[in-house]
N, C-alpha and C positions, 0 to 999 in steps of 0.2 A: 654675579657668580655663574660660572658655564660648566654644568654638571659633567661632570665623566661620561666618555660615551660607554654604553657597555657592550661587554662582552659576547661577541655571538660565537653562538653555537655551532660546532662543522654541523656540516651538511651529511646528513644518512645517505641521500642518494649517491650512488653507482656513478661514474663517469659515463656513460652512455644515457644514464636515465637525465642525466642534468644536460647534455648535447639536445636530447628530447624534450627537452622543459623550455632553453631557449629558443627552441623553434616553434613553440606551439605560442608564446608570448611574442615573438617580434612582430612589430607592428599592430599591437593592440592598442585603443585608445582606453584614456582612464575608466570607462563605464564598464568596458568588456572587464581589466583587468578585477576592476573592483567586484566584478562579479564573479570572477572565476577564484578569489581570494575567499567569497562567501561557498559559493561549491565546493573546495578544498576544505573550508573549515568544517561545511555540511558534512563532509565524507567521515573528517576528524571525529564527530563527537560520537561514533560509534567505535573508536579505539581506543585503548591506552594508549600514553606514550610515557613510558617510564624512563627512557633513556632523555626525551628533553626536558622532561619535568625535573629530573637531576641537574642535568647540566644549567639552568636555570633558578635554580635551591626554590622551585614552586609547585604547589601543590595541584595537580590537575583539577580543573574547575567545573563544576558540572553544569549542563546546559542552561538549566536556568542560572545558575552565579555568573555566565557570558552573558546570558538575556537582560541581567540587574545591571550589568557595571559598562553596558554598551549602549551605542544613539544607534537606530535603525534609519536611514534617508530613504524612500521611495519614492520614484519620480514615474508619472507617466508622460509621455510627452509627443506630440502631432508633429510640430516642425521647428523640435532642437531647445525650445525658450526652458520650458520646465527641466529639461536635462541640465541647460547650461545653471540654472541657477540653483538646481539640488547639487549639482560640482561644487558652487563657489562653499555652500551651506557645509557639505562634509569636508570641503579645502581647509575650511577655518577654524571647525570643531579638529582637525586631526592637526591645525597647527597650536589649538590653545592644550593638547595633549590628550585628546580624549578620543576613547575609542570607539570608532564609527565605521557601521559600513552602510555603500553607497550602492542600491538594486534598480535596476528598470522593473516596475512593476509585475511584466510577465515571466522574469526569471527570479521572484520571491516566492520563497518556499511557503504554501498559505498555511502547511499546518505549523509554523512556526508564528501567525499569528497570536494563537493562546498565550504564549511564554514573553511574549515581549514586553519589556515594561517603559521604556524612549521610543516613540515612534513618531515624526517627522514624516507628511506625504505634501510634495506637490506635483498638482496636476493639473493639464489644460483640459477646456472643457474647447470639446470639437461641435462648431455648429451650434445647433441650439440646443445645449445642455447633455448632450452624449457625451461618454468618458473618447478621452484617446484609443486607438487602436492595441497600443500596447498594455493598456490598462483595464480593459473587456470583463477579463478573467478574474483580475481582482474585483474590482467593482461589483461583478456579481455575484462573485463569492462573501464579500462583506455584507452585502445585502440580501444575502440568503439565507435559507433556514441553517444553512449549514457552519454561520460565521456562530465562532464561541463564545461566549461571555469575557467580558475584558475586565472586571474589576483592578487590577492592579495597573493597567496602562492610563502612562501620562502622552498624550499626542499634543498638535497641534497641524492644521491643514492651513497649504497656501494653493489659494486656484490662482490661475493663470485665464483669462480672458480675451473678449473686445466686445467693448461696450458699444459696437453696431450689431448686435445682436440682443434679442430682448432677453433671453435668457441666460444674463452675463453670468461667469463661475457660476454655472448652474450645477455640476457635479462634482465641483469643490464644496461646495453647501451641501450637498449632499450627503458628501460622504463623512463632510465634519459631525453631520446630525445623526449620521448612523452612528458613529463609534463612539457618541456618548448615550446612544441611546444602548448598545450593548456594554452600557457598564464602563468606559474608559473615562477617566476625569484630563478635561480640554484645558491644557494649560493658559493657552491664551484666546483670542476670538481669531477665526480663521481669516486670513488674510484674502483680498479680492483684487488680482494687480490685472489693469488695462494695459495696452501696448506697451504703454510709457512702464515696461515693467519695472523696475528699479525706484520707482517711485516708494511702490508699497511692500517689493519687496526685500530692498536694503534693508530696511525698519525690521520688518517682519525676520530678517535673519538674524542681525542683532538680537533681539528679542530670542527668537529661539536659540540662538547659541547662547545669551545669558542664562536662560533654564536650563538646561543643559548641564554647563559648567558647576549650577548651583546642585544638581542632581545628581552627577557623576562626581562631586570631591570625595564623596567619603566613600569612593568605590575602592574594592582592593588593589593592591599592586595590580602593574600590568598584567593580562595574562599570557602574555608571550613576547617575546622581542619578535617585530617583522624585518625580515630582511627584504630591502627594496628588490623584484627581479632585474629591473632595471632603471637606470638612476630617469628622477621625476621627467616626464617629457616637457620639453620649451614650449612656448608661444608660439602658435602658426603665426607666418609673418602675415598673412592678411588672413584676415574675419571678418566677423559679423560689424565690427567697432576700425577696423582697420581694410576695407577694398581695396581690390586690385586694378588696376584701370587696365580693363582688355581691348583688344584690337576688333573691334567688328570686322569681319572678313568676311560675310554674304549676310545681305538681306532679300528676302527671295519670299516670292508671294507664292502657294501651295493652293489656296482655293484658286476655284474657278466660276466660270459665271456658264450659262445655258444657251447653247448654242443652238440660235432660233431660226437659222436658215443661209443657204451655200451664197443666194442670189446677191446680197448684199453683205455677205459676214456681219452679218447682227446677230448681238449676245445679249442674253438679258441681263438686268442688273445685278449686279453683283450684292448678296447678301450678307456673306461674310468675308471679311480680310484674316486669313490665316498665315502665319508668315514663320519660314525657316529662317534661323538663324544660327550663323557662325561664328563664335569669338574665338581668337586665340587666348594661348592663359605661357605661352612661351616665357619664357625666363620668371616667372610666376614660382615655382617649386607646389602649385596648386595641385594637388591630384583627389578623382572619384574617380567612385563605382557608380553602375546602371543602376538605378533607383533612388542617387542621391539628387537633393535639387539644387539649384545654383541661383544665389541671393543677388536681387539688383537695387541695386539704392539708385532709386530714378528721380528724377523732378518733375516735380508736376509742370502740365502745359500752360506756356506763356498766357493762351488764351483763357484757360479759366481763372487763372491768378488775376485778368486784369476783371473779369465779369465780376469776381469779388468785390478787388477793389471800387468799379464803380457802382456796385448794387451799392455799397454802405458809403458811397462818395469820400473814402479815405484817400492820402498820398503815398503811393507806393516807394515815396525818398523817406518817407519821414522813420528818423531814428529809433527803435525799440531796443531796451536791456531788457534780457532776459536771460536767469538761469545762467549768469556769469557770461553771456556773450550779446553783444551790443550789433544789430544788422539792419541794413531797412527795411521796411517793411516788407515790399516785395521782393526779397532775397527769405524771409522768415516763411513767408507763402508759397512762395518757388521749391523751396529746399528741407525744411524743417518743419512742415505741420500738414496736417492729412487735412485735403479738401475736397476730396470723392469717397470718401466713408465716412459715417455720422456716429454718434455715440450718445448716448443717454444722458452723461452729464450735461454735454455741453446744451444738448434741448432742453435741460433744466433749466441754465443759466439764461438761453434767447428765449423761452417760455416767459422768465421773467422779466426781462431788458421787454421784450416785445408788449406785454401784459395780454398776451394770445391766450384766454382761454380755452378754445380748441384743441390745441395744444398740450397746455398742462395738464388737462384731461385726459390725454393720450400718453401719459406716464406714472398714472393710475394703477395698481398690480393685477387690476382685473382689465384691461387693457392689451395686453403682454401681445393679442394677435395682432391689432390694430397698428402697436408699434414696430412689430420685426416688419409688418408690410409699409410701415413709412422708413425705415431703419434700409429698407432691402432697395426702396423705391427713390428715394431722396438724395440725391447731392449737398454738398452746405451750401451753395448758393442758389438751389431750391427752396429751400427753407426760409435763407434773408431774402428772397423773392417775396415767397409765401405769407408768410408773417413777418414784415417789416419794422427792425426795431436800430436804433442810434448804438453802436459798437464804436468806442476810440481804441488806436490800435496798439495800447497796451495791453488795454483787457482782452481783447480779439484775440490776441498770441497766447499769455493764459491761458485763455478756454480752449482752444484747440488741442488735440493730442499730437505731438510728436509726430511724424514721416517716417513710417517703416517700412521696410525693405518690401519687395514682394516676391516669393519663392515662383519658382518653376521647375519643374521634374527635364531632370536633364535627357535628353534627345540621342545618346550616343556610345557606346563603349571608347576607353581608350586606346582598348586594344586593336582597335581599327582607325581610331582618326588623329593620334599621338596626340601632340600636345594641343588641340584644339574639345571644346566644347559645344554640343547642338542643344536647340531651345526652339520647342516648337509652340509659337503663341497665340492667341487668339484677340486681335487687335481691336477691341472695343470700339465701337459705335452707333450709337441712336439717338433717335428723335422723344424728347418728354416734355410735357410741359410748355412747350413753344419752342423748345431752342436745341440747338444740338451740343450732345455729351459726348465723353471719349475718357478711355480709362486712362489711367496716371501713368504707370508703370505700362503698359502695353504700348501706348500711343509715345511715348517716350522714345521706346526700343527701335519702335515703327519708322520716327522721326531721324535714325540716326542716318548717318553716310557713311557707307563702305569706307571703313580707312580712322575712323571717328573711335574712340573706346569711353566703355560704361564700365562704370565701378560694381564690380563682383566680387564673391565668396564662396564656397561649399560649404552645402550642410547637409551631412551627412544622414544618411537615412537607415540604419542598420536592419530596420525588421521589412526591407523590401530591397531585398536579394535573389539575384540566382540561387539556385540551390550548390548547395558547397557539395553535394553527390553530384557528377555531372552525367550522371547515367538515369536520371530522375525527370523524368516529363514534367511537362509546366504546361498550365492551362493561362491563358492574360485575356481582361476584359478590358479592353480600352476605348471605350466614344467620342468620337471629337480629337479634343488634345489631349485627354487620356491615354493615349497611344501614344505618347512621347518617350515615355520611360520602356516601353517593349520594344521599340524601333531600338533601343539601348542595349535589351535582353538580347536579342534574337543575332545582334554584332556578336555583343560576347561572347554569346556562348558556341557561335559559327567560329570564329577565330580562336577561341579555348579547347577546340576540338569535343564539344560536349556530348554525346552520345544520344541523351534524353530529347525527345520529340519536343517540338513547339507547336501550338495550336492557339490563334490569334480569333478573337471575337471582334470583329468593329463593326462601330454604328456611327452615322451620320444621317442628315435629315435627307439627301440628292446625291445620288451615286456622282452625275456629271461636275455637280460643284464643290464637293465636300469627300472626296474619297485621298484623304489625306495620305502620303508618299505610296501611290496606286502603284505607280512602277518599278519600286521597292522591291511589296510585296508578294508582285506577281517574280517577278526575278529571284525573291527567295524559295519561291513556292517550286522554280525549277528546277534550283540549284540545290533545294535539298537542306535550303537552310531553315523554312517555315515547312511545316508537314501538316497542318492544316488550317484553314481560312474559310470562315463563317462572317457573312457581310448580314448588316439590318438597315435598309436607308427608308428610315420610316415616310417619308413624302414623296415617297414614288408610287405609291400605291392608296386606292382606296382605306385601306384598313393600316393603320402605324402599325409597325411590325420596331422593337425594338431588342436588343441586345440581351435582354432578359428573357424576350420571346422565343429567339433561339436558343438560349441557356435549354429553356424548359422543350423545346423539340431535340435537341442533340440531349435530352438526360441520363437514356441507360448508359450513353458512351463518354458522358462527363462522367456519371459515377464509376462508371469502369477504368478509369484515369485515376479518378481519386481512388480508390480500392486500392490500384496499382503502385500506388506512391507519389501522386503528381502532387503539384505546387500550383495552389490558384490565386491570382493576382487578379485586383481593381484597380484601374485609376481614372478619375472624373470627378465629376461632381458628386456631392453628398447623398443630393436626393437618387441620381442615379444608383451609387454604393449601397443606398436600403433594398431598391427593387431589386438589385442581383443577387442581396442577400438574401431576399424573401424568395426571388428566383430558386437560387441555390438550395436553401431549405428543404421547396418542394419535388425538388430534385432529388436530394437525398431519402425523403419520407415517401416519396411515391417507389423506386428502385432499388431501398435498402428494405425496403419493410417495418420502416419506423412511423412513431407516432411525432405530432410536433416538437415535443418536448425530446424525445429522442434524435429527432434530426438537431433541433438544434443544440445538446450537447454533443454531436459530432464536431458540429461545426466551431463550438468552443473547444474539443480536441484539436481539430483542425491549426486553429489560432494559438495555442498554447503549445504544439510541436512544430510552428515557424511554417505550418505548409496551407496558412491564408490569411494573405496578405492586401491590405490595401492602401492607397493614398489616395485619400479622396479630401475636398475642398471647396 
């Protein structure tokens, strides 16, 4: 039987207010809208509205009877996993009829904590056991003196991980352990999904949309009919599940090497391979913004596929089923399972095939340091080197994790290079252990020919943006290939006609070798499009001088920026992202007049009104 649809309510708004509604909504994707749906309601619950509560024959609800008879979803999420699968989670609670809203952690109103009674969080944990960047706020606010007593709330947490780190869903355990320790009863045990996310998270959503269901029947009528603003958005034709095979159009080498005298043109060796690159994304319908990354589903190199296969003397024809798809073996190595990052399970399983106790000692929980530095250090055919044990290539495939994509911070604005995409990478390679390494996804990229295309996607990065003022300064830390995504800024916001100054930090180890797009920067710097440029090339000098060093020598004039209204950006590595934060810190506490604890709630103001940003990795 197919209920009646009901009746909706005209609309109070003005014809001009409703011209203005669809303009402030086009082109949002589900997370924004579902957020702006939770702000609208925020705003609501300080009004009557006696004209819809008639026209609807209901009774206006009060804040807490919305808190009882709704699912709250909170996602925090590093790059997109945790977003995508808090969507699928409030997709199917609001298709089995139940009412949910769906928050990116940093735009969840925390005093609405107290009143919540369904609360659903998942979050990735960044690195080793640090919340995501959009999740800062919350997390330390649940972990503070300041989080309330929850007696009436039912949760349930799912962390998102990678089991090459030793402290896997570390601040998904965390936070599952806080919110029963202030009084919330845990519906279920928090869920812990590796790569292979859908493994533990299908299960896990099932499961919570069952309690859910069973929690919310005996909730009241609706409290309101929603009117869609605009009908559900379709499937991007290509994703994360679906790539788009792009055009490589330049592969072009950016370092350089040291140039050791006229008489002979001798260079010394080259230490790093850095390389620009070009795809097209033409007839694609693919579009980003500067600070989104761009997903490459690579294959691993022939050459380490076969060092596997012969370290465990398998045949790379012989036929594997698996997981509903039957391949040889070395098409399963090639394409479908990670063989340059390690994971904890699977050195449980070769711990025990090998009977290395060495090894199973080193998965011990007082261990945790020993592991991330063989976790950090190790390849897998390191390891079957290392500790030699009999693998047949059933179980082989099994134990392995899945082949995930690997992001990269896109290199470019569109509004300068149309339908093309830049990606500036850092092409792995060294010597360990006797033999030589080379990263999956870099060395892939590296390997391609002008003319050749890789399978891509966007993923979208929403809390590392220009600023939507474009009259607003921006400060960017970028080291290395950190600087991918402000070489993207600095387009933009020169062709958006942006008013607001740019001010670029870069480090690298050698000015001569490592001064990545040097003639860029200098040509922005004349034309008005960079307004200032602070270089740290730690090895050019007795004393390393890095990117944080300068932070803290330019600090009255950083915080005179920020004072002003600027926007400060990171992109790099992780460990680099703490010492600028700790930079930054003492930047703020030495020129503002604060103590630690007051610089660093600046700087969680900072992060909670969008004006500091990182993407770090």
């Amino acid at each position: 039987m197919t209920a009646a649809s009901p009746t909706l309510a005209p609309s109070p708004l003005p014809d001009e207010r409703k011209a203005l509604l669809a303009r402030v909504v086009e082109g949002l994707d589900g997370a924004s809208l579902w957020w702006l749906s939770g702000y609208a309601a925020g705003l609501a619950q300080g009004h009557s509205a006696p004209h819809l509560a008639l026209l609807q024959g209901l009774p206006q609800p009060s804040a807490a009877a919305q808190a009882g008879q709704r699912l709250t979803v909170i996602y925090g999420s590093q790059t997109g996993n945790a977003k995508r699968t808090a969507e699928k989670l409030a997709q199917d609670a609001e298709a089995a009829g139940l009412a949910v809203r769906l928050l990116r952690a940093d735009t969840y109103p925390q005093r609405e904590l107290a009143s919540e009674r369904l609360l659903y969080i998942v979050i990735s944990t960044q690195g080793e056991g640090d919340p995501p960047d959009d999740a800062i706020g919350l997390v330390e606010y649940i972990a503070g003196k300041r989080a309330p007593k929850l007696p009436e709330l039912k949760y349930a947490v799912l962390g998102l991980g990678d089991s090459s780190y030793a402290d896997f869903c570390g601040i998904g355990r965390r936070l599952d352990a806080r919110l029963a320790e202030l009084g919330g009863k845990r519906l279920f045990p928090a869920g812990e999904a590796d790569l292979d996310i859908d493994t533990v998270a299908g299960p896990w959503r099932e499961q919570a949309l069952g309690h859910a269901r069973e929690l919310l029947k005996a909730a009241a009528a609706p409290l309101a009919t929603v009117t869609p603003l605009r009908p559900a958005a379709t499937a991007p034709a290509w994703s994360h599940d679906k790539p788009f095979a792009a055009e490589l159009l330049l592969n072009q080498r950016i370092s350089g090497r040291d140039f050791k005298g006229s008489r002979f043109q001798q260079y010394g060796a080259a230490s790093k391979d850095v390389r620009h690159f070009e795809l097209s994304l033409e007839g694609s319908g693919l579009h980003y913004e500067p600070g989104d990354a761009l997903g490459v589903r690579h294959r691993n190199p022939a050459s380490l596929v076969d060092a596997v296969l012969q370290t465990l003397e398998l045949d790379g024809d012989a036929s594997v089923a698996e997981a509903g798809d039957t391949l040889p073996l070395r098409e399963w190595l090639a394409a479908r399972r990670e063989l340059t990052k390690l994971s904890r399970p699977f050195l449980a399983h070769h711990a025990a095939q090998s009977r290395a106790d060495e090894l199973n000692a080193l998965l011990a929980p007082d261990r945790n340091p020993e592991l991330a530095a063989l976790l950090n250090s190790h390849q897998l055919v390191d390891v079957l080197r290392r500790w030699p044990a009999g693998w047949d290539a059933q179980a082989l495939v099994a134990a392995l994790r899945p082949l995930t994509p690997r992001l990269y911070s896109i290199a470019s604005s569109r509004k300068r290079v149309g339908e093309e995409v830049h990606l500036t990478v850092d092409v792995l390679g060294y010597e360990a252990f006797g033999h030589a390494h080379t990263g999956a996804a870099s060395g892939f990229l590296a390997a391609l020919e002008e003319g050749a295309t890789a399978p891509v996607y966007i993923e979208a990065n929403e809390r590392f943006r220009v600023p939507a003022d474009a009259s607003r300064d921006i400060i960017m830390v970028g080291p290395g290939t950190g600087v991918a995504p402000f070489r993207g800024f600095v387009q933009e916001r020169a062709e958006s006609g942006a008013s607001g100054r740019n001010w670029l930090l870069f480090g690298a180890q050698h000015f001569n070798r490592d001064f990545l797009y040097q003639t860029e920067w200098q040509d922005a710097l004349r034309n008005g499009e960079l307004h200032k440029l602070d270089l740290a090339f730690s090895r050019d000098q007795a004393d390393k001088i890095y990117v944080q060093d300068r932070l803290r020598q330019q600090g009255r004039e950083v915080y005179d920026w920020l004072q002003n209204g600027a926007h400060f950006y990171v992109c790099g590595a992780i460990a680099m992202g703490k010492d600028v934060h700790a930079a930054l810190q003492d930047v703020i506490s030495r020129h503002g007049g604060l103590d630690a604890d007051g610089a660093a709630e600046y700087l969680t103001r900072l992060q909670s009104e969008g004006r500091y940003s990182r993407d770090v990795y």
